[in-house]
N, CA, C and O atoms as a Tripos MOL2 file, in Angstrom:
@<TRIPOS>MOLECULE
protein
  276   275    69     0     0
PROTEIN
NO_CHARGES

@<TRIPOS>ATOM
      1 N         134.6210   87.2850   99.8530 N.3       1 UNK1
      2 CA        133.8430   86.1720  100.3800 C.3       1 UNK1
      3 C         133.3920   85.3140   99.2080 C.2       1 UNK1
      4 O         132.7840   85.6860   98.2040 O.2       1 UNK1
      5 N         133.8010   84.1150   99.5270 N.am      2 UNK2
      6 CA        133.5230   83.1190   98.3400 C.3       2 UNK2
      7 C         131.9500   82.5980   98.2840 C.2       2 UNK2
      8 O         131.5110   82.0540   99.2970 O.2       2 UNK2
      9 N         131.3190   82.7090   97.4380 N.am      3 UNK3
     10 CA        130.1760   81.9220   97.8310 C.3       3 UNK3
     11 C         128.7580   82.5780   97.8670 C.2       3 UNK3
     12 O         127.7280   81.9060   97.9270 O.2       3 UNK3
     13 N         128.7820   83.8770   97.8280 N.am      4 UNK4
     14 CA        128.1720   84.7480   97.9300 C.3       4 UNK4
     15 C         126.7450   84.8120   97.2280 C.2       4 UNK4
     16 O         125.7280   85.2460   97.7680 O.2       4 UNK4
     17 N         126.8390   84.2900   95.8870 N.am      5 UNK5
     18 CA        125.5680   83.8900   95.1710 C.3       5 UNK5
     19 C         124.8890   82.5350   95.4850 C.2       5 UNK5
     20 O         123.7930   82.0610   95.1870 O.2       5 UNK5
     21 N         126.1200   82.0170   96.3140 N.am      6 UNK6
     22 CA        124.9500   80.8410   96.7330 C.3       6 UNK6
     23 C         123.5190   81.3510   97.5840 C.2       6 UNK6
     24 O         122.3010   81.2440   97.4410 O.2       6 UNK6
     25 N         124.6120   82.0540   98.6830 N.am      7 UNK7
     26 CA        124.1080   82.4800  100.0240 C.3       7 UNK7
     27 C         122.6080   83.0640   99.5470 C.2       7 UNK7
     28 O         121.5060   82.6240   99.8720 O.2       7 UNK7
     29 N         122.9700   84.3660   98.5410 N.am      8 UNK8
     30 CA        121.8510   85.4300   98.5070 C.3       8 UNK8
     31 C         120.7650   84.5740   97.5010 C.2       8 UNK8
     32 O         119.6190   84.9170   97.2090 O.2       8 UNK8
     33 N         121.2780   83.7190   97.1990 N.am      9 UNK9
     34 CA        119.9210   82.4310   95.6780 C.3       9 UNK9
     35 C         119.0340   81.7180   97.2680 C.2       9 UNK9
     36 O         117.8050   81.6740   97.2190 O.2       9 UNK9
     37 N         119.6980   81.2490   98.4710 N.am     10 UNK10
     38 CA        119.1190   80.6830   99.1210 C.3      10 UNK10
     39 C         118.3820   81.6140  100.2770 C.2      10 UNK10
     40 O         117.3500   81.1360  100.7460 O.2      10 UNK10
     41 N         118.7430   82.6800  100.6910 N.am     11 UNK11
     42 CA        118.5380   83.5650  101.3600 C.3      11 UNK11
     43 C         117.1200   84.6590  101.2040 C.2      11 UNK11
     44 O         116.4190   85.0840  102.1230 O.2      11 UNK11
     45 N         116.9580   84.9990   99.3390 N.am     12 UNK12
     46 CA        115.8810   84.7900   98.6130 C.3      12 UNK12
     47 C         114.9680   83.6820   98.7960 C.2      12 UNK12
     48 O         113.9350   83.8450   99.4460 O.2      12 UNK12
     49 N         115.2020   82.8110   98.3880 N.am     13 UNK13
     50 CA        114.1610   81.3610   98.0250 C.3      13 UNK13
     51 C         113.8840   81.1940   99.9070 C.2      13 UNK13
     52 O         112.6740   81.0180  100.0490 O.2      13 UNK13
     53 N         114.4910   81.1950  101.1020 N.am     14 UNK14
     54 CA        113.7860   81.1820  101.9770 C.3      14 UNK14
     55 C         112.9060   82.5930  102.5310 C.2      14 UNK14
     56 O         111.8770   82.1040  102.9980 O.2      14 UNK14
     57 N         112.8670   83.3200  102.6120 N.am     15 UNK15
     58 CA        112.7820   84.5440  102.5020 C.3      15 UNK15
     59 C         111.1230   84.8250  101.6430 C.2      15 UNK15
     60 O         110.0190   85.2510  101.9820 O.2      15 UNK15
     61 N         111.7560   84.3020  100.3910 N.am     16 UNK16
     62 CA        109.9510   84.6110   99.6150 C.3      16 UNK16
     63 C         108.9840   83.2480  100.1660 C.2      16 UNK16
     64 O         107.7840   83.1650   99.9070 O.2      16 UNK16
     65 N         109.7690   82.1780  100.9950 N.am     17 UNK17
     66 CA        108.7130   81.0050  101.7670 C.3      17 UNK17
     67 C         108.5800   81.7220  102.6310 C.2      17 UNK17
     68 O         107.3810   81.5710  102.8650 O.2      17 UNK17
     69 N         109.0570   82.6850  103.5690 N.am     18 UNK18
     70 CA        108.4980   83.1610  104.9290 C.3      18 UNK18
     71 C         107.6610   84.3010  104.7290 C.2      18 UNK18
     72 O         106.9690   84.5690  105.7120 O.2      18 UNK18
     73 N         107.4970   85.1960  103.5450 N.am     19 UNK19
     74 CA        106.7070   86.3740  103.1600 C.3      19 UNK19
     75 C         105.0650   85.6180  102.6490 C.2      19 UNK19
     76 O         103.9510   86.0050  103.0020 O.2      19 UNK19
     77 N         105.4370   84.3250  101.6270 N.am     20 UNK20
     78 CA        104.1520   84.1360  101.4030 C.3      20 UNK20
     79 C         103.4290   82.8730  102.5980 C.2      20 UNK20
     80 O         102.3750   82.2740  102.3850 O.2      20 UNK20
     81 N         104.2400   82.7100  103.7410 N.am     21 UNK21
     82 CA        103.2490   82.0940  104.8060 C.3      21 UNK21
     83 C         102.8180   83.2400  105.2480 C.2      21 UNK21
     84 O         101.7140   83.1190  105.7780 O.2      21 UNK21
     85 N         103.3310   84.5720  105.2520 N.am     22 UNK22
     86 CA        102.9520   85.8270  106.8080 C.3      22 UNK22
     87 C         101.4620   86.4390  105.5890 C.2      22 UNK22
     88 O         100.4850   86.9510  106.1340 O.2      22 UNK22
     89 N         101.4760   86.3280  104.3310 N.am     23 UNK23
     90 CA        100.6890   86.7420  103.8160 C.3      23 UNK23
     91 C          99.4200   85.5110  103.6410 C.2      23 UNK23
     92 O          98.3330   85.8660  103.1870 O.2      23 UNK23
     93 N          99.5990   84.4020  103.9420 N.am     24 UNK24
     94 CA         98.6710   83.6840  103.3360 C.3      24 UNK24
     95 C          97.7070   83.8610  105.2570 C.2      24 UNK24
     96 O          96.5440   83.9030  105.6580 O.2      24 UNK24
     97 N          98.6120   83.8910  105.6550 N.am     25 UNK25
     98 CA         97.9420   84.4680  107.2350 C.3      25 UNK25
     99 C          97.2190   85.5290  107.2920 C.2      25 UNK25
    100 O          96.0260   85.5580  107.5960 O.2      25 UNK25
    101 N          98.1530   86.7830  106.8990 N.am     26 UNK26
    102 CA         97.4000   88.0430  106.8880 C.3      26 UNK26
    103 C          95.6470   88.2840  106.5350 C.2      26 UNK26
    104 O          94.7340   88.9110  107.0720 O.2      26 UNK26
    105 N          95.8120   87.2750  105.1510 N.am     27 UNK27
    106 CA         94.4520   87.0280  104.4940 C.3      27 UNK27
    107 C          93.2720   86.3180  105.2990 C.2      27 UNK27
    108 O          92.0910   86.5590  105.0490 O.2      27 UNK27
    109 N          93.6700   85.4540  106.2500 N.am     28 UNK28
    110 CA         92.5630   84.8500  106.7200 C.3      28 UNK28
    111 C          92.5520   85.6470  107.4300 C.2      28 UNK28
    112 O          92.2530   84.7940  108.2660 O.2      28 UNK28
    113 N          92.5910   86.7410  108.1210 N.am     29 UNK29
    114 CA         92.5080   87.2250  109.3560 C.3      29 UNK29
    115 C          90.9940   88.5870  109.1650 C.2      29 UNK29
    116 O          90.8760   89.5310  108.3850 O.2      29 UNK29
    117 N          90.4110   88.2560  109.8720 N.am     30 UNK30
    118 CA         88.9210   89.1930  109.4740 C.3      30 UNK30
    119 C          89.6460   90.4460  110.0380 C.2      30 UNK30
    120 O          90.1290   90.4400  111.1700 O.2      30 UNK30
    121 N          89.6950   91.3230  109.3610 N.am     31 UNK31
    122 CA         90.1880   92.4370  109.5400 C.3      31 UNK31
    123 C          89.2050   93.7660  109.9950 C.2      31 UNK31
    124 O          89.5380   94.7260  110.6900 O.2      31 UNK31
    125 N          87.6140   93.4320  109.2340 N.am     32 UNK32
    126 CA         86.5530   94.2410  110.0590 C.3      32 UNK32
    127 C          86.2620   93.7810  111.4750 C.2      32 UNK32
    128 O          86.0520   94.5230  112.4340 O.2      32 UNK32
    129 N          86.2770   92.4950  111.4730 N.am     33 UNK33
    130 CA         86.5170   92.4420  113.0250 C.3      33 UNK33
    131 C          87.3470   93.1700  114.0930 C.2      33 UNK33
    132 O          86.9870   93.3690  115.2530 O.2      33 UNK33
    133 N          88.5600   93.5560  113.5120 N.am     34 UNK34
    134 CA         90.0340   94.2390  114.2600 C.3      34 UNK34
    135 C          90.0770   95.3880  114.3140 C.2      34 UNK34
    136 O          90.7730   95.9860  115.1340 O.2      34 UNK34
    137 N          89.1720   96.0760  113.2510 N.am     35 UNK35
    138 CA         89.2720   97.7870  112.3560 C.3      35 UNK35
    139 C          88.6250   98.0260  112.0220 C.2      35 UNK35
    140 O          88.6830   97.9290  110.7960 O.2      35 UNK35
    141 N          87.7240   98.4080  112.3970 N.am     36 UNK36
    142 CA         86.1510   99.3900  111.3300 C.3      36 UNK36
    143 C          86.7530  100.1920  110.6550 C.2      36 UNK36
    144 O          87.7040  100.9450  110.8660 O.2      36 UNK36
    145 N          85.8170   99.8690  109.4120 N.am     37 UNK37
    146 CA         85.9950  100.4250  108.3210 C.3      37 UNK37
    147 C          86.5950  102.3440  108.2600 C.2      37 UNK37
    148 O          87.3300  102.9010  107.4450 O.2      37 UNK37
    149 N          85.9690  102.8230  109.3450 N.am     38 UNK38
    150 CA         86.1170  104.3770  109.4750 C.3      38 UNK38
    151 C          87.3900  104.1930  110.1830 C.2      38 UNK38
    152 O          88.0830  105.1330  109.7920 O.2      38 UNK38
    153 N          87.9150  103.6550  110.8180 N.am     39 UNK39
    154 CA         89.6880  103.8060  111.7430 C.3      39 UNK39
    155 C          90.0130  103.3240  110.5150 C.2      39 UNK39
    156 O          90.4440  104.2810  109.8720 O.2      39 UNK39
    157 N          90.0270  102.5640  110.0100 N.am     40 UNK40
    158 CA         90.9920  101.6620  109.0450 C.3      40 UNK40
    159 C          91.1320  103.5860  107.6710 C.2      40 UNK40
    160 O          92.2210  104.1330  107.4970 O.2      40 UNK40
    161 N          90.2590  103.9410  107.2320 N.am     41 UNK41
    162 CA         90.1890  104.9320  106.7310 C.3      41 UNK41
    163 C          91.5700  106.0230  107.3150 C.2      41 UNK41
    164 O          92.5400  106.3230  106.6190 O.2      41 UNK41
    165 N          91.3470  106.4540  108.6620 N.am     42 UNK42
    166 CA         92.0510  107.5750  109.1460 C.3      42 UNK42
    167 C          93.6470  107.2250  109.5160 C.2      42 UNK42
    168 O          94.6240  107.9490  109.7080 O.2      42 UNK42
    169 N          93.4160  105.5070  109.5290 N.am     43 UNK43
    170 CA         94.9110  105.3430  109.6150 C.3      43 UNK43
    171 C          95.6420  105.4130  108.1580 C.2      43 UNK43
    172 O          96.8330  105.7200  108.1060 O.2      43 UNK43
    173 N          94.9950  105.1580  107.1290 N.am     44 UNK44
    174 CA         95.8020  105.1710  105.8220 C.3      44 UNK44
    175 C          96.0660  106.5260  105.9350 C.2      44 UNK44
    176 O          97.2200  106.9100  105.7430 O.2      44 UNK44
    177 N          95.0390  107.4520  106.2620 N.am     45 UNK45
    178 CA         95.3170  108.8730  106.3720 C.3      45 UNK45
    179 C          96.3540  109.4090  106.5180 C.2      45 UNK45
    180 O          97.0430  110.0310  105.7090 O.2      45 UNK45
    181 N          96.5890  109.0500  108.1900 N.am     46 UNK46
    182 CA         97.6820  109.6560  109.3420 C.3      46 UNK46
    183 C          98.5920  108.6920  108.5120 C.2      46 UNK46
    184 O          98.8540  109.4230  107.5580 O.2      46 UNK46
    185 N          99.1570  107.6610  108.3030 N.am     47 UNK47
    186 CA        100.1440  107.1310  107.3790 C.3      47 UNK47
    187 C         100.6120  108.0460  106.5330 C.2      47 UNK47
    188 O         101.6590  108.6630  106.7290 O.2      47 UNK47
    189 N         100.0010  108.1680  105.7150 N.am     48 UNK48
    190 CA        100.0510  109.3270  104.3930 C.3      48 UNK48
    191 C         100.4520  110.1360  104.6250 C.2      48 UNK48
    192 O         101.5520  110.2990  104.0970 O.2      48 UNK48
    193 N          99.9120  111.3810  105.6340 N.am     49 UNK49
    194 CA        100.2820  112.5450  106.5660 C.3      49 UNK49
    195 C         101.5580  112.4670  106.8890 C.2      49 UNK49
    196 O         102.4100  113.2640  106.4960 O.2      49 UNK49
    197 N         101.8190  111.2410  107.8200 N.am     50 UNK50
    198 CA        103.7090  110.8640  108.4880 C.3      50 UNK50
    199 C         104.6560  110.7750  107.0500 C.2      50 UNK50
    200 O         105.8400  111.0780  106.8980 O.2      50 UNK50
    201 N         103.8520  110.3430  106.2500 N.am     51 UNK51
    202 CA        104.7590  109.9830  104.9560 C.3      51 UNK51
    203 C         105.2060  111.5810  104.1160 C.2      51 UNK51
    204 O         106.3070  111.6400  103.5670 O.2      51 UNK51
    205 N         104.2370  112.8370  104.0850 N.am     52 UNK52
    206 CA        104.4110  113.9110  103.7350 C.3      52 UNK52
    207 C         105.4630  114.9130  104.3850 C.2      52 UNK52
    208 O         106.3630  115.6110  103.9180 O.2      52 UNK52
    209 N         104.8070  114.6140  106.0550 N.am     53 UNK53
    210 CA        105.7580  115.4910  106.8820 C.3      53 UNK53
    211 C         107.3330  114.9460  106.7880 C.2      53 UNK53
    212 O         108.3300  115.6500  106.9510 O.2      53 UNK53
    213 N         107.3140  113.6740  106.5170 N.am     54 UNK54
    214 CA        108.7800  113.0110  106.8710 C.3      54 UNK54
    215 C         109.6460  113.3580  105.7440 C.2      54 UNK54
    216 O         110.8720  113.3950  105.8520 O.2      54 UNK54
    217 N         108.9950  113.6200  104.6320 N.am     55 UNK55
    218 CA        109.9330  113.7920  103.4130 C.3      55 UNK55
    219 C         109.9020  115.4470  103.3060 C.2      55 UNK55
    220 O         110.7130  115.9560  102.5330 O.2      55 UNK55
    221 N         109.0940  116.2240  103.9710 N.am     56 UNK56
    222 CA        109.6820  117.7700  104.3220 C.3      56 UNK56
    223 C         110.4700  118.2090  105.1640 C.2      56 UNK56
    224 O         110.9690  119.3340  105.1460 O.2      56 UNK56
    225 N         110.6980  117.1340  106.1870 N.am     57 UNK57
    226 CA        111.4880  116.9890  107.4380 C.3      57 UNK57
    227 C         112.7020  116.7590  107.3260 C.2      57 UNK57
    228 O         113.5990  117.2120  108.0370 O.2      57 UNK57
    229 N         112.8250  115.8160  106.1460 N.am     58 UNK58
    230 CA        114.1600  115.0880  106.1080 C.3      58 UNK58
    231 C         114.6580  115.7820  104.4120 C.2      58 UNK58
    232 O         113.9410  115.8850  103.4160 O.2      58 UNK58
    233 N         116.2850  116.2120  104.5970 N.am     59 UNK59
    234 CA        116.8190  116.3360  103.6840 C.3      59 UNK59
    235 C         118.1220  115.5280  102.9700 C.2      59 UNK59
    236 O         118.6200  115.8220  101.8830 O.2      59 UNK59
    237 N         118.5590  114.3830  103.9110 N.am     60 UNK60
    238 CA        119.8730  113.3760  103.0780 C.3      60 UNK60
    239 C         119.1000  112.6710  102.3200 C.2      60 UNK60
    240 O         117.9560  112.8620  101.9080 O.2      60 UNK60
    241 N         119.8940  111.7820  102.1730 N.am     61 UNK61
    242 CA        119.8270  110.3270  101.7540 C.3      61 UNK61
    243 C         119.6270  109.1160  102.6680 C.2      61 UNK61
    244 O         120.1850  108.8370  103.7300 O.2      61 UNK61
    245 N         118.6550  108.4530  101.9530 N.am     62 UNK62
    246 CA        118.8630  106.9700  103.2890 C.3      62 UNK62
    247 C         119.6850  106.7270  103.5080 C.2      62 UNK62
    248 O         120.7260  106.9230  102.8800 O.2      62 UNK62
    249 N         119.4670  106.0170  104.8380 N.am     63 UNK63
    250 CA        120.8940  105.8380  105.4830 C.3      63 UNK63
    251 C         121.5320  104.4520  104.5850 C.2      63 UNK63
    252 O         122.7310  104.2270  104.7520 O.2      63 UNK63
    253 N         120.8130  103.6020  103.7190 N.am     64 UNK64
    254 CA        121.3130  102.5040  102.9540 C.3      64 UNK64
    255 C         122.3300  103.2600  102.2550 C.2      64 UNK64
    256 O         123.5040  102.8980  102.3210 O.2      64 UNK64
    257 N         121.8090  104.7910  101.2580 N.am     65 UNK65
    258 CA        122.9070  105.4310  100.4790 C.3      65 UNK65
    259 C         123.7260  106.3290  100.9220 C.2      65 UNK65
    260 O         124.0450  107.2100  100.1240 O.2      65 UNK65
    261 N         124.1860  106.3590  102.0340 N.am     66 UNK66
    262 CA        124.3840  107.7450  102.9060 C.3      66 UNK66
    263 C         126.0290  107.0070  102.5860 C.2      66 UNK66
    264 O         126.8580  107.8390  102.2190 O.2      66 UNK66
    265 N         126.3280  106.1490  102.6510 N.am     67 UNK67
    266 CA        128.1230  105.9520  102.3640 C.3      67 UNK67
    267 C         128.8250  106.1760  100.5380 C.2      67 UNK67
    268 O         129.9350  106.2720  100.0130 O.2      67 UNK67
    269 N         127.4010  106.1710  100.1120 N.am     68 UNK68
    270 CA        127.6360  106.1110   98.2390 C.3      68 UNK68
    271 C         127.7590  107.4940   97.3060 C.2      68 UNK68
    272 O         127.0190  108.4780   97.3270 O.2      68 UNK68
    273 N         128.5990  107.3170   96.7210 N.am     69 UNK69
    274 CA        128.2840  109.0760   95.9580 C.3      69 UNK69
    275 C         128.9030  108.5390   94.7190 C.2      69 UNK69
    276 O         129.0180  109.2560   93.7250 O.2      69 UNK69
@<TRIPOS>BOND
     1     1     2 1
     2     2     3 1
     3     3     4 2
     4     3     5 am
     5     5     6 1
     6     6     7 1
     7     7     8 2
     8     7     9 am
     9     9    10 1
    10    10    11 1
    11    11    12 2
    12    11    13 am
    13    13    14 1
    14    14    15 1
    15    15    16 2
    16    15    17 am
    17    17    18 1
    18    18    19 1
    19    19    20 2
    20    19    21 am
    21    21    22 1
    22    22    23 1
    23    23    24 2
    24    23    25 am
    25    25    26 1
    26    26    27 1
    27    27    28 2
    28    27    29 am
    29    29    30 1
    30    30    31 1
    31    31    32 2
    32    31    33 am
    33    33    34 1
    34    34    35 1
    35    35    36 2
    36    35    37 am
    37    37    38 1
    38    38    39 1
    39    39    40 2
    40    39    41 am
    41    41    42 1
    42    42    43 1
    43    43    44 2
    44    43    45 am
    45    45    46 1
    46    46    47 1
    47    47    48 2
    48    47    49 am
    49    49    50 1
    50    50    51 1
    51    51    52 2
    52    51    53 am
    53    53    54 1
    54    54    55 1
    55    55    56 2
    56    55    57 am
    57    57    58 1
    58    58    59 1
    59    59    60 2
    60    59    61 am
    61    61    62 1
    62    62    63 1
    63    63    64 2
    64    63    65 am
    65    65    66 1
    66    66    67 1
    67    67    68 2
    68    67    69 am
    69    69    70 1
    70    70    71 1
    71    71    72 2
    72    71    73 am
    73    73    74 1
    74    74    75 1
    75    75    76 2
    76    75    77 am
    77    77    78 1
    78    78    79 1
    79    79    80 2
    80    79    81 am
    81    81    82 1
    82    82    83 1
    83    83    84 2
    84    83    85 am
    85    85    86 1
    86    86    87 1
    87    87    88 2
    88    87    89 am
    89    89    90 1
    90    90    91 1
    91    91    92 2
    92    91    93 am
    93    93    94 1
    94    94    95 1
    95    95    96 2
    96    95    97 am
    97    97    98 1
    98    98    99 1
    99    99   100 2
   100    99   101 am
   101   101   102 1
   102   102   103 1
   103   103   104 2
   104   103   105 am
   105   105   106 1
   106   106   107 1
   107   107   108 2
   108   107   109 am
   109   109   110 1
   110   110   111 1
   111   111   112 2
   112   111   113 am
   113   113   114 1
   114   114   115 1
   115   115   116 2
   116   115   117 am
   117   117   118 1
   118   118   119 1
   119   119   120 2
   120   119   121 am
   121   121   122 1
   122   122   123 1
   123   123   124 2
   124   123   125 am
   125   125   126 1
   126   126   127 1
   127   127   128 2
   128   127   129 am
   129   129   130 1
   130   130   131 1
   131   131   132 2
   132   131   133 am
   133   133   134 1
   134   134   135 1
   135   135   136 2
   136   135   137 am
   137   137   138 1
   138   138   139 1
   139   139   140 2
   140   139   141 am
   141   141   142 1
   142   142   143 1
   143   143   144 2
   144   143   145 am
   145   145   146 1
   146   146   147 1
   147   147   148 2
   148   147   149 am
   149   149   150 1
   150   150   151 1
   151   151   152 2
   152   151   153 am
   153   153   154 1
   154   154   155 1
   155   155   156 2
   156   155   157 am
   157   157   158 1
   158   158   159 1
   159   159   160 2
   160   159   161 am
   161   161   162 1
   162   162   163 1
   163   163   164 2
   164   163   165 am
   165   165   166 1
   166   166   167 1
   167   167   168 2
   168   167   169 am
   169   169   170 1
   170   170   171 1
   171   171   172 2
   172   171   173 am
   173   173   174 1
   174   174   175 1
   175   175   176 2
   176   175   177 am
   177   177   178 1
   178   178   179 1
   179   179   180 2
   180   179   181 am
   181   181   182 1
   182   182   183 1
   183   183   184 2
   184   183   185 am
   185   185   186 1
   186   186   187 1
   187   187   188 2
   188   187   189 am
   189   189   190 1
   190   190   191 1
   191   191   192 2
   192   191   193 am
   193   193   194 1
   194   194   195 1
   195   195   196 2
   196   195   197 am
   197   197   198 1
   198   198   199 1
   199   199   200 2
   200   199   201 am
   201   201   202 1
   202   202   203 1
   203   203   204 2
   204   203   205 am
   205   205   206 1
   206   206   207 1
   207   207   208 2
   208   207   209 am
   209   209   210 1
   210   210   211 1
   211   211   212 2
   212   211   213 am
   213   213   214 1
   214   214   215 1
   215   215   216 2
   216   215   217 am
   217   217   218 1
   218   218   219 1
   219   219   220 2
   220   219   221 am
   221   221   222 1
   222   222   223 1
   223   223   224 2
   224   223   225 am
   225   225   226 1
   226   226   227 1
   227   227   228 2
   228   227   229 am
   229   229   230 1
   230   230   231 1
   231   231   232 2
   232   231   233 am
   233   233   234 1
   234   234   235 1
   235   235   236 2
   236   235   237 am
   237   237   238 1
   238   238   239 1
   239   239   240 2
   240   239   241 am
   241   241   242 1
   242   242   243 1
   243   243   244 2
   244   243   245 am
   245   245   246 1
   246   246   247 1
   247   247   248 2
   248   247   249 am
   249   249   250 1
   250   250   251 1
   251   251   252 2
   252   251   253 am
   253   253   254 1
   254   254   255 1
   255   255   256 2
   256   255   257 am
   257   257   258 1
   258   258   259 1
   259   259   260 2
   260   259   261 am
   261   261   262 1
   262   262   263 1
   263   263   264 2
   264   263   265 am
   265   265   266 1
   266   266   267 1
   267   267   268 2
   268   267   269 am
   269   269   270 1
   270   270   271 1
   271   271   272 2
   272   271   273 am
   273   273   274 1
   274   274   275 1
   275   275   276 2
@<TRIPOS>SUBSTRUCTURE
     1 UNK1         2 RESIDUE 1 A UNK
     2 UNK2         6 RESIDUE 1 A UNK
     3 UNK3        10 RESIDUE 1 A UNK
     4 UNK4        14 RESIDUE 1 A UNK
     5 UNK5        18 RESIDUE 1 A UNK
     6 UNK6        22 RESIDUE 1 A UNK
     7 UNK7        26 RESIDUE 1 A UNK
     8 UNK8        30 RESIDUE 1 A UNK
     9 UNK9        34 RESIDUE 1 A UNK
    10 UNK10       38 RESIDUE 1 A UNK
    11 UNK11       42 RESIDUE 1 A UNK
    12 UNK12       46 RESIDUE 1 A UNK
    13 UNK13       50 RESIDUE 1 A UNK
    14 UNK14       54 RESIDUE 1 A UNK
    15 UNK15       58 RESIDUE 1 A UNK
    16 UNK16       62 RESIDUE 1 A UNK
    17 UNK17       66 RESIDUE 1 A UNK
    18 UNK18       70 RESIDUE 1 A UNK
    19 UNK19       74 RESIDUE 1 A UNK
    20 UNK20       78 RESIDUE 1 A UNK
    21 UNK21       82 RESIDUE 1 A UNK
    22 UNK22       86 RESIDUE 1 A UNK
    23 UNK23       90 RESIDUE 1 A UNK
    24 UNK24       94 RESIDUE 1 A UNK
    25 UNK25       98 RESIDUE 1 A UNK
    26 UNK26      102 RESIDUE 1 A UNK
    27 UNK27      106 RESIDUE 1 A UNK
    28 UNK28      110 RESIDUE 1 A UNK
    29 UNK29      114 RESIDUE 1 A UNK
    30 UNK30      118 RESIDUE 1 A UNK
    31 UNK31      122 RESIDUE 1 A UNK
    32 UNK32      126 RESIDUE 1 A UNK
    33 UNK33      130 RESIDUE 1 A UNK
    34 UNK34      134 RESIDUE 1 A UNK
    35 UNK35      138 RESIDUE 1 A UNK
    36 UNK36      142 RESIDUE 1 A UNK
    37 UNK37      146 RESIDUE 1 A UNK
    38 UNK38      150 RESIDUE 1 A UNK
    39 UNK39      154 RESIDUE 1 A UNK
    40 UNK40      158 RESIDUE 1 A UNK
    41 UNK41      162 RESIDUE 1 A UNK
    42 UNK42      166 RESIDUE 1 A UNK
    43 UNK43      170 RESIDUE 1 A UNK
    44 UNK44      174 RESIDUE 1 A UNK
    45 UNK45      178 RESIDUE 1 A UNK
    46 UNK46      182 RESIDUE 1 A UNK
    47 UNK47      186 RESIDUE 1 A UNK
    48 UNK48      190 RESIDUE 1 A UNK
    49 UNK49      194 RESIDUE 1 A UNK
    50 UNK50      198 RESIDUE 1 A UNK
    51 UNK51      202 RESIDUE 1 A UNK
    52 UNK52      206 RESIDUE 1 A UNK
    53 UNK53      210 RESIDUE 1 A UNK
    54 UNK54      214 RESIDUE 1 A UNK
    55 UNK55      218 RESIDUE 1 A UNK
    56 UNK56      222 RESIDUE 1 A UNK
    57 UNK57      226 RESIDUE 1 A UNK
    58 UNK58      230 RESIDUE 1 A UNK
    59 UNK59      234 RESIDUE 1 A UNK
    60 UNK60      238 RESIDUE 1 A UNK
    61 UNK61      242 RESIDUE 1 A UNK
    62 UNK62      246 RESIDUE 1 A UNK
    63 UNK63      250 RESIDUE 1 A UNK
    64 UNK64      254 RESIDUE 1 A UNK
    65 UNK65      258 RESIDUE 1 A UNK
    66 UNK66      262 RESIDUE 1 A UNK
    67 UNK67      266 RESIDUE 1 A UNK
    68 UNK68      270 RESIDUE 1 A UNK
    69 UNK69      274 RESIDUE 1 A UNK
């Protein structure tokens, strides 16, 4: 495929415009309003927790590297 560094130079450059509008959003958004401080706590938790069990759970490779050796 010809062209390919065009694609992924523009694909980037729109890409980091759509990440820093979803973040310049994220920021205004009162978040103690949405999440007290104590849930907001137990969800980083249980996050953390899913993140422990999942990597004792799981033994390949991501599926991104699962065709590569």
């Amino acid at each position: 495929m010809r062209g390919w560094k065009t694609l992924l130079l523009n694909l980037g450059a729109a890409s980091s415009v759509i990440l820093l509008e979803i973040l310049r959003y994220l920021a205004d958004v009162d978040w103690s309003a949405h999440l007290p401080p104590h849930i907001a706590l137990w969800l980083v938790v249980g996050v953390n927790i899913a993140n422990i069990v999942l990597r004792h759970v799981t033994s390949g490779p991501p599926a991104w590297r699962e065709g590569r050796r």
